[in-house]
C-alpha positions as protocol buffer text, in pm:
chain_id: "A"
residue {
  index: 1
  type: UNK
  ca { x: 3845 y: -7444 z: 1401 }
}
residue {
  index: 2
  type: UNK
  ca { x: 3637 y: -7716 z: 1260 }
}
residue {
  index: 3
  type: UNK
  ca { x: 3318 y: -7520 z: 1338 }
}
residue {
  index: 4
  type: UNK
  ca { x: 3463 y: -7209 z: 1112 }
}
residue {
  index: 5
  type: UNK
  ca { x: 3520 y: -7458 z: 867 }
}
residue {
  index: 6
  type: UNK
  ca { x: 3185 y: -7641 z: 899 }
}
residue {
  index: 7
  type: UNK
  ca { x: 2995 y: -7256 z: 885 }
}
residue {
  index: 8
  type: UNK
  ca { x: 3245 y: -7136 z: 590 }
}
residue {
  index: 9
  type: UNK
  ca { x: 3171 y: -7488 z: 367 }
}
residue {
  index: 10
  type: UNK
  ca { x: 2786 y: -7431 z: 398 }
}
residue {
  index: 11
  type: UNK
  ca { x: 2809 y: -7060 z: 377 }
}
residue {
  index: 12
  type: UNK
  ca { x: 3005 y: -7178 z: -31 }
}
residue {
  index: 13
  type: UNK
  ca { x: 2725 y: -7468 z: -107 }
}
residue {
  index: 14
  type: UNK
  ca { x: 2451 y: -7273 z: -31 }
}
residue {
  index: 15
  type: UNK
  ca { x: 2553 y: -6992 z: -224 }
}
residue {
  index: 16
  type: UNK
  ca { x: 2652 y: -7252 z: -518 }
}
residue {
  index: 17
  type: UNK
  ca { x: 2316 y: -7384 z: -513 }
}
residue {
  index: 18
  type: UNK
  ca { x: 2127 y: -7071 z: -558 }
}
residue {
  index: 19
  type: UNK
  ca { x: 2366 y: -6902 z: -811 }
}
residue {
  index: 20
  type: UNK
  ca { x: 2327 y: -7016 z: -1179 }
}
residue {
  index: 21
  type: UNK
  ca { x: 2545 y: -7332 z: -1362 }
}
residue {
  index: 22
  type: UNK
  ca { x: 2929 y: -7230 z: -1345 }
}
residue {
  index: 23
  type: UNK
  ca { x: 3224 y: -7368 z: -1312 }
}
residue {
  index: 24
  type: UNK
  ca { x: 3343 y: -7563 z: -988 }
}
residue {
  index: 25
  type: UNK
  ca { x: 3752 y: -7527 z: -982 }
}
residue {
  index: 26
  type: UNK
  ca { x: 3909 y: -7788 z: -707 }
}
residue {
  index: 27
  type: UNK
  ca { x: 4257 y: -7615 z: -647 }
}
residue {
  index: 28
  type: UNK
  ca { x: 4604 y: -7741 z: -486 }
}
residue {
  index: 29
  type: UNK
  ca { x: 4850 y: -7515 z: -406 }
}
residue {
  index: 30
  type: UNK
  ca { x: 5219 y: -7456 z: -347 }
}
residue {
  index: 31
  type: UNK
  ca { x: 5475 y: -7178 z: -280 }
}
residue {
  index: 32
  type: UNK
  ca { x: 5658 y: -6973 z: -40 }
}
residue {
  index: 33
  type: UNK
  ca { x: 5625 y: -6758 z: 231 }
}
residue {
  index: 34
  type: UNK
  ca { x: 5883 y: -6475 z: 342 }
}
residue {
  index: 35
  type: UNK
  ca { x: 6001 y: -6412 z: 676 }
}
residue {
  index: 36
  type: UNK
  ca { x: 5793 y: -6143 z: 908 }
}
residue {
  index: 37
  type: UNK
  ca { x: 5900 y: -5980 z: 1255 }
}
residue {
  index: 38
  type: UNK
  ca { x: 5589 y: -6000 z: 1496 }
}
residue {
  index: 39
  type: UNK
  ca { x: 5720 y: -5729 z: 1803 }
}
residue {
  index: 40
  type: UNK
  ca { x: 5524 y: -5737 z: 2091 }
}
residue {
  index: 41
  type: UNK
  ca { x: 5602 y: -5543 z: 2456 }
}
residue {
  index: 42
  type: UNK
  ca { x: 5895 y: -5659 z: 2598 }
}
residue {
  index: 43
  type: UNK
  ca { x: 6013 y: -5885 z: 2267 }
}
residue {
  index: 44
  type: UNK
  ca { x: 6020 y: -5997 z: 1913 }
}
residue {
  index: 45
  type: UNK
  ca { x: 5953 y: -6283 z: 1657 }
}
residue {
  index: 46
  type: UNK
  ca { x: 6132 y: -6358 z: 1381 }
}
residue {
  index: 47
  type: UNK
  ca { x: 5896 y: -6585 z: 1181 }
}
residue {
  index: 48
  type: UNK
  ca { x: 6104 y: -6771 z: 982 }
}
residue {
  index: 49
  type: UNK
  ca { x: 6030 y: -6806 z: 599 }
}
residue {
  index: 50
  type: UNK
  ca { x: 5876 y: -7122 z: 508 }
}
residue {
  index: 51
  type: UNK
  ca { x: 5720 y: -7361 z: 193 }
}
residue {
  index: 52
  type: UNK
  ca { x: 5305 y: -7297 z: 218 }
}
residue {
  index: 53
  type: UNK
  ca { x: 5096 y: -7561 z: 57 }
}
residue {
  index: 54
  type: UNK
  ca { x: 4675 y: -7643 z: 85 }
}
residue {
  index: 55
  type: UNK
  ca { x: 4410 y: -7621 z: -81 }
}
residue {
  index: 56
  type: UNK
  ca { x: 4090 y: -7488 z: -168 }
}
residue {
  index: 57
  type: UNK
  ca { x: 3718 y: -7484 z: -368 }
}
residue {
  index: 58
  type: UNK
  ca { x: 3637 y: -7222 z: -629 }
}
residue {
  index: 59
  type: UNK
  ca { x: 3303 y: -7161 z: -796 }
}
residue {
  index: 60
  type: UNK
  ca { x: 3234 y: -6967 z: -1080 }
}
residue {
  index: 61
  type: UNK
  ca { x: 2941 y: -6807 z: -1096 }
}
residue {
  index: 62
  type: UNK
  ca { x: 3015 y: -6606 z: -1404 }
}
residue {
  index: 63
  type: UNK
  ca { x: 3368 y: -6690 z: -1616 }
}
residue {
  index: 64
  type: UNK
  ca { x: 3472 y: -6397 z: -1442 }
}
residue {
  index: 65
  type: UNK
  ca { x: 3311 y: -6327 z: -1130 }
}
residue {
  index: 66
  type: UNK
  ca { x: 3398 y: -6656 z: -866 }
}
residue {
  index: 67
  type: UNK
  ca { x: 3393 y: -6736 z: -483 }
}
residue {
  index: 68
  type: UNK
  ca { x: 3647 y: -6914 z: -297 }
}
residue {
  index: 69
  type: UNK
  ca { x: 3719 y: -7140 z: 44 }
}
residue {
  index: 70
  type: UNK
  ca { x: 4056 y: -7236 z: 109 }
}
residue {
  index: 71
  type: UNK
  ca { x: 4279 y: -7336 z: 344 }
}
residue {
  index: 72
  type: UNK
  ca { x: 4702 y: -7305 z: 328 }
}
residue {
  index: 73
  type: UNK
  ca { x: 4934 y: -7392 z: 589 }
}
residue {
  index: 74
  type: UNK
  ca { x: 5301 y: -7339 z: 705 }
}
residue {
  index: 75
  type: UNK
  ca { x: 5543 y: -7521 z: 918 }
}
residue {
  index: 76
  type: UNK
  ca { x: 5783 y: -7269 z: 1077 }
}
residue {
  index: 77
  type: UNK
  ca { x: 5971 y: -7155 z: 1391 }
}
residue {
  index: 78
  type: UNK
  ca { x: 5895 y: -6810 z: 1610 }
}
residue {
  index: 79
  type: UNK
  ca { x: 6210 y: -6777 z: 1780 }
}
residue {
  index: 80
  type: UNK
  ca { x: 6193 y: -6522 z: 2043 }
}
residue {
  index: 81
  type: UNK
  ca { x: 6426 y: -6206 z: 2039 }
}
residue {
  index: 82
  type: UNK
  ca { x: 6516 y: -5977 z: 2314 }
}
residue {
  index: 83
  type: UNK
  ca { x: 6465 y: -5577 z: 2172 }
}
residue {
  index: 84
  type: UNK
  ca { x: 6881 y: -5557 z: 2194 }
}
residue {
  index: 85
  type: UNK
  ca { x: 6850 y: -5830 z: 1941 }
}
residue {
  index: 86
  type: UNK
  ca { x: 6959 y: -6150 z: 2129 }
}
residue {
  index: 87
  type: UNK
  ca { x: 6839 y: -6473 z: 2091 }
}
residue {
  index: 88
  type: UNK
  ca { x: 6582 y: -6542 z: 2420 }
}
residue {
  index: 89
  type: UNK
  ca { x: 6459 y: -6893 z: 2297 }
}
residue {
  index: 90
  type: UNK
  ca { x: 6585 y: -7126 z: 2041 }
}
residue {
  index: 91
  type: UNK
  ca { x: 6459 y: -7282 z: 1733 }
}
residue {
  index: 92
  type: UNK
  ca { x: 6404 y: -7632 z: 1834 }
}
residue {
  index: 93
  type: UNK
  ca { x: 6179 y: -7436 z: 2157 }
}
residue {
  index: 94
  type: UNK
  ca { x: 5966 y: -7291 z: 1878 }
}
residue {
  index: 95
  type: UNK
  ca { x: 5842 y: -7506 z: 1661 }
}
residue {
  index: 96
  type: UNK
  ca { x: 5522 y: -7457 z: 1507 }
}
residue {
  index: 97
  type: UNK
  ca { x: 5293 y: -7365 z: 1247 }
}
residue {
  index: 98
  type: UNK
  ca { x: 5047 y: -7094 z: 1073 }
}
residue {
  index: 99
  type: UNK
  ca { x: 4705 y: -7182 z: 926 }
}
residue {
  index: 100
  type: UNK
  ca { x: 4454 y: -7000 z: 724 }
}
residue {
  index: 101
  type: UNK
  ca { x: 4073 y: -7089 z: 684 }
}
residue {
  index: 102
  type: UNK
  ca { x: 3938 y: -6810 z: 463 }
}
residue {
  index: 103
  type: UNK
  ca { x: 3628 y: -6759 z: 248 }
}
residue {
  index: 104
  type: UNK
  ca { x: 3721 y: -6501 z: -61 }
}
residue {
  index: 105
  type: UNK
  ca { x: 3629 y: -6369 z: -386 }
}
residue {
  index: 106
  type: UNK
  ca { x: 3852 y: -6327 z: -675 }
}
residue {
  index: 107
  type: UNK
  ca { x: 3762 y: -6135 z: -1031 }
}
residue {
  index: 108
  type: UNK
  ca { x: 3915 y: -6202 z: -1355 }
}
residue {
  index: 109
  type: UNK
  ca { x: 3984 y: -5921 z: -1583 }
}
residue {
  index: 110
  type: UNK
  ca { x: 4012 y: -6066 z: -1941 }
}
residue {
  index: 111
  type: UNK
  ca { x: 3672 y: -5988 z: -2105 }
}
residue {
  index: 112
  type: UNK
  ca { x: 3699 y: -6298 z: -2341 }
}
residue {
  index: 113
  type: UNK
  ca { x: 3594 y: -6643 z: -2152 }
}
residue {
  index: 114
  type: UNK
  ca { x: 3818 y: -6806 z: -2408 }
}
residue {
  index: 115
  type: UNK
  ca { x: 4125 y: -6628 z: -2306 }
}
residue {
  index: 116
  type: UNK
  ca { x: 4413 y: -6862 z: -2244 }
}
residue {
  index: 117
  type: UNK
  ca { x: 4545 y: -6625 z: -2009 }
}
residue {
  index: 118
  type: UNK
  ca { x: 4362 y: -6441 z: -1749 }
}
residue {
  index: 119
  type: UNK
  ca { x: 4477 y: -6187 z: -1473 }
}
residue {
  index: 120
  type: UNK
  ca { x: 4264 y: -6164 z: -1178 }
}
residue {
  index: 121
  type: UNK
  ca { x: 4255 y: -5996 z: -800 }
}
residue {
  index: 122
  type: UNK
  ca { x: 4112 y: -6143 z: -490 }
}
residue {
  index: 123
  type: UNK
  ca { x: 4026 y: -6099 z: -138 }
}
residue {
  index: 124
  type: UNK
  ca { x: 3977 y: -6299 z: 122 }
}
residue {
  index: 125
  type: UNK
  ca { x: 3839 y: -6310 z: 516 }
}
residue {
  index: 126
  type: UNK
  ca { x: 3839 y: -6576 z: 804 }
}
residue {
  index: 127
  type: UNK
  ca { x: 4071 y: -6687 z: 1066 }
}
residue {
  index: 128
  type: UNK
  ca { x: 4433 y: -6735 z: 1142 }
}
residue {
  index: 129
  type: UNK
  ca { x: 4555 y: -7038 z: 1334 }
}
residue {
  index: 130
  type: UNK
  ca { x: 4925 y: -7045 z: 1485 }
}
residue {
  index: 131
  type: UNK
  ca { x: 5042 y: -7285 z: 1656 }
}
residue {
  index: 132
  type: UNK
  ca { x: 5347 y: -7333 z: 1884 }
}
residue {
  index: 133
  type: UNK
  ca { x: 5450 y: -7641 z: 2105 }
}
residue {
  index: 134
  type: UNK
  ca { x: 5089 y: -7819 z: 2081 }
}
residue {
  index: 135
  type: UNK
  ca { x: 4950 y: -7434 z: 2186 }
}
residue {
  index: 136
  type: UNK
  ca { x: 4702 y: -7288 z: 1947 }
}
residue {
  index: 137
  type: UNK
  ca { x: 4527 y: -6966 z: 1961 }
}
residue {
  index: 138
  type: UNK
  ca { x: 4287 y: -6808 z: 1691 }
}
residue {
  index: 139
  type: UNK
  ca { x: 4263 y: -6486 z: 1533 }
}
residue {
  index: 140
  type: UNK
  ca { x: 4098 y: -6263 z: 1277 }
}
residue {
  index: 141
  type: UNK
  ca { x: 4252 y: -6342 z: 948 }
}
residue {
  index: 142
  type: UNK
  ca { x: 4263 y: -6155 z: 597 }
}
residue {
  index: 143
  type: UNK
  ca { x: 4465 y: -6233 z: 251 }
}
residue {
  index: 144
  type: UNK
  ca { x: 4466 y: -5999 z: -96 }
}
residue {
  index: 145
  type: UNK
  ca { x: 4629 y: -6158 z: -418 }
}
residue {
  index: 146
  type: UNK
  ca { x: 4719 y: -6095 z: -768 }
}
residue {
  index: 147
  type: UNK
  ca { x: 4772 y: -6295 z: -998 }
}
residue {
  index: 148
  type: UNK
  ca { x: 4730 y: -6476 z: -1345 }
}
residue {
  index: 149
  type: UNK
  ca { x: 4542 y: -6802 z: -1496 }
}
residue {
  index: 150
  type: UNK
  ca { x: 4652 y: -7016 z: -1767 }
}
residue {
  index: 151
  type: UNK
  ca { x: 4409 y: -7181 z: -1900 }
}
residue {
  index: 152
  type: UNK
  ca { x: 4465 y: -7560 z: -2144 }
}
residue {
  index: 153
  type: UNK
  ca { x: 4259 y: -7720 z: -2346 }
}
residue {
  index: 154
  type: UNK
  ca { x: 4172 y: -8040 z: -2071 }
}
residue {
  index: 155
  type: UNK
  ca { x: 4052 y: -7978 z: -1729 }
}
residue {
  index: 156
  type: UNK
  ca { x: 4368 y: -7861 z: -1558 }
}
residue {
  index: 157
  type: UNK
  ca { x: 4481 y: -7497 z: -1573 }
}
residue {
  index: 158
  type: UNK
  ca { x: 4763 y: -7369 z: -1394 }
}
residue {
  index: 159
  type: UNK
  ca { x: 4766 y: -7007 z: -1128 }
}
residue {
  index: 160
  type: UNK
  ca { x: 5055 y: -6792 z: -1031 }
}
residue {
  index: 161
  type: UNK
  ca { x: 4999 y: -6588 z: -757 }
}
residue {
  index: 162
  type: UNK
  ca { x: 5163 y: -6304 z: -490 }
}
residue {
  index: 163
  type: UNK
  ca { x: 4968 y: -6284 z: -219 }
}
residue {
  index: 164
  type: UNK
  ca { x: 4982 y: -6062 z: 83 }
}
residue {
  index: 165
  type: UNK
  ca { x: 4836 y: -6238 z: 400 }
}
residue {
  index: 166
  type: UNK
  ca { x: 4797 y: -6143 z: 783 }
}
residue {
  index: 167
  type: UNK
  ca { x: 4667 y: -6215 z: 1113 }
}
residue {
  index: 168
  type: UNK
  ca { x: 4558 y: -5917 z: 1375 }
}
residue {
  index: 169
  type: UNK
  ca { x: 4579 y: -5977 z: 1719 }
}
residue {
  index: 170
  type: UNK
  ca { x: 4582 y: -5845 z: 2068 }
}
residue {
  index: 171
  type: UNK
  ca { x: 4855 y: -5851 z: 2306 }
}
residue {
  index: 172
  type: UNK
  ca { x: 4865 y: -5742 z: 2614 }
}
residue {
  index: 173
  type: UNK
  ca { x: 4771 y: -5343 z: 2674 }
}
residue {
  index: 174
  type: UNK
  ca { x: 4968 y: -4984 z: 2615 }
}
residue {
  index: 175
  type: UNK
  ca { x: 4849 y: -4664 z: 2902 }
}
residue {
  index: 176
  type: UNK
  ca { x: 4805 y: -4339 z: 2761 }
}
residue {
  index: 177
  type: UNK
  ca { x: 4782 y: -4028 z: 2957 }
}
residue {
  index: 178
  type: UNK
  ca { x: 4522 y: -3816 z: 2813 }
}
residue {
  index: 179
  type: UNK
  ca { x: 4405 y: -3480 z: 2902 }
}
residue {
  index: 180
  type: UNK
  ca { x: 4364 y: -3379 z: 3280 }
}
residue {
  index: 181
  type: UNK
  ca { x: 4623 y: -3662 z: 3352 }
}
residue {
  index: 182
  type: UNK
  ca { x: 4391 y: -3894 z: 3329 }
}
residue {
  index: 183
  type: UNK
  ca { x: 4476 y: -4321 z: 3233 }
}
residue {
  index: 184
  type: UNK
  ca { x: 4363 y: -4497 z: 2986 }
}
residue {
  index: 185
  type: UNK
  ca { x: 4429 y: -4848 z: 2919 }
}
residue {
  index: 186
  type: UNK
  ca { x: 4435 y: -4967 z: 2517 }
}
residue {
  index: 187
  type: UNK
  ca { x: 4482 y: -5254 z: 2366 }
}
residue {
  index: 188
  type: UNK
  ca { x: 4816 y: -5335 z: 2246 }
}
residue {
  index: 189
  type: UNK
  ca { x: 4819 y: -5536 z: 1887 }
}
residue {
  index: 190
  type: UNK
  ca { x: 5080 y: -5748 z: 1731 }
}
residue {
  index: 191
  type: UNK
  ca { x: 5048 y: -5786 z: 1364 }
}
residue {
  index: 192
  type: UNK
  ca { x: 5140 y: -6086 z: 1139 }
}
residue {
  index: 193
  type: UNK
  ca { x: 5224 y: -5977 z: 760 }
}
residue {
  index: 194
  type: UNK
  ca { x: 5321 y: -6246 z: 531 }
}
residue {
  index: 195
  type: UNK
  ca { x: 5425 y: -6211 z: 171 }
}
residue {
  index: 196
  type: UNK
  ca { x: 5469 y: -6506 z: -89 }
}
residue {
  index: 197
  type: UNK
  ca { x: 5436 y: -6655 z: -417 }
}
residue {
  index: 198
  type: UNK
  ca { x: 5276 y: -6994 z: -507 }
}
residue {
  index: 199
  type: UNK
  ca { x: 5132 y: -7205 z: -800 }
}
residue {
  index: 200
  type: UNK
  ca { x: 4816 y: -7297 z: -741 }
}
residue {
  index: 201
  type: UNK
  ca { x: 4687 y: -7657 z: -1036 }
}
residue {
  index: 202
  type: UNK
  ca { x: 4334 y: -7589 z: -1095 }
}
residue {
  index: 203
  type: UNK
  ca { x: 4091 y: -7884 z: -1175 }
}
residue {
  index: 204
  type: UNK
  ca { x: 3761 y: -7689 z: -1342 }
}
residue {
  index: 205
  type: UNK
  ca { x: 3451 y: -7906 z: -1391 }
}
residue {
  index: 206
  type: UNK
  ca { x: 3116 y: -7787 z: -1529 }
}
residue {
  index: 207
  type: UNK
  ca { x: 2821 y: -7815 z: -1330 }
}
């Protein structure tokens, strides 16, 4: 993880360096993140909804154009469910949590830079990190958000966002009998969809 953090930081300096003087936004955020069901083969996870908080750099490379590395985390539980519904493992069993490293872009849609408020869109790409009972495992990771800037008069502006986030992974594999009776063996996936809303306090500084 700290290698996909190392190659996503230089990956956001370098490209700072060679764009032209903008706007460098330090961000913190907070907010909350709804339940999801995760079902895999033979069971299911309930993972449980949960306050998100992190953090992130934004430059601006036009007062509309800007990209983004962040990182947000949640402390949760992934109790385990039987497909009849009944509890397999407890709580207290699955204690854990769900991280996202991801390197975005986000444009702004009000034309006039001196706007107070400001709607934008994002997207973002990276990696997912969940962890349960000191076991970690990392996966291909992807976020979309909308949401709306308000801008003061000092340094500090103020974001609220929805965001949609997930994690993609394989699990195990599903056979499928294909034509002639013959096997083949595909992978199975299990799916991670989060949805949320947070408040993200911006600190913008001119380069």
């Amino acid at each position: 993880m700290k290698k996909i953090l190392l190659i996503a930081s230089i990956v956001l300096c370098s490209a700072a360096m060679y764009a032209q003087p903008g706007t460098i936004s330090l961000n913190l955020d907070a907010g909350y993140t709804f339940h999801d069901e995760v079902q895999f083969d033979a069971a299911y996870t309930d993972v449980e909804a949960a306050f998100r908080y992190g953090g992130g750099i934004e430059y601006f490379m036009d007062f509309n154009k800007s990209i983004q590395l962040k990182y947000h985390r949640m402390d949760t539980y992934f109790p385990i469910y039987k497909p009849s519904g009944e509890l397999w493992s407890t709580e207290s069993d699955n204690k854990g949590s769900v991280n996202y490293i991801l390197l975005g872009w986000n444009s702004y849609f009000n034309p006039d830079p001196d706007a107070k408020l400001i709607p934008y869109g994002g997207l973002g790409l990276g990696v997912g990190v969940i962890g349960v009972n000191d076991n970690t495992v990392t996966k291909f990771a992807w976020d979309a958000r909308l949401g709306v800037k308000i801008k003061t008069p000092s340094v500090v502006s103020l974001k609220l966002e929805a965001y949609m986030q997930s994690i993609i992974s394989t699990f195990g594999t599903d056979v499928w009998i294909g034509y002639g009776g013959y096997a083949y063996a595909v992978p199975d996936y299990a799916t991670l969809w989060q949805f949320g809303f947070t408040g993200v306090l911006c600190f913008d500084f001119q380069r």
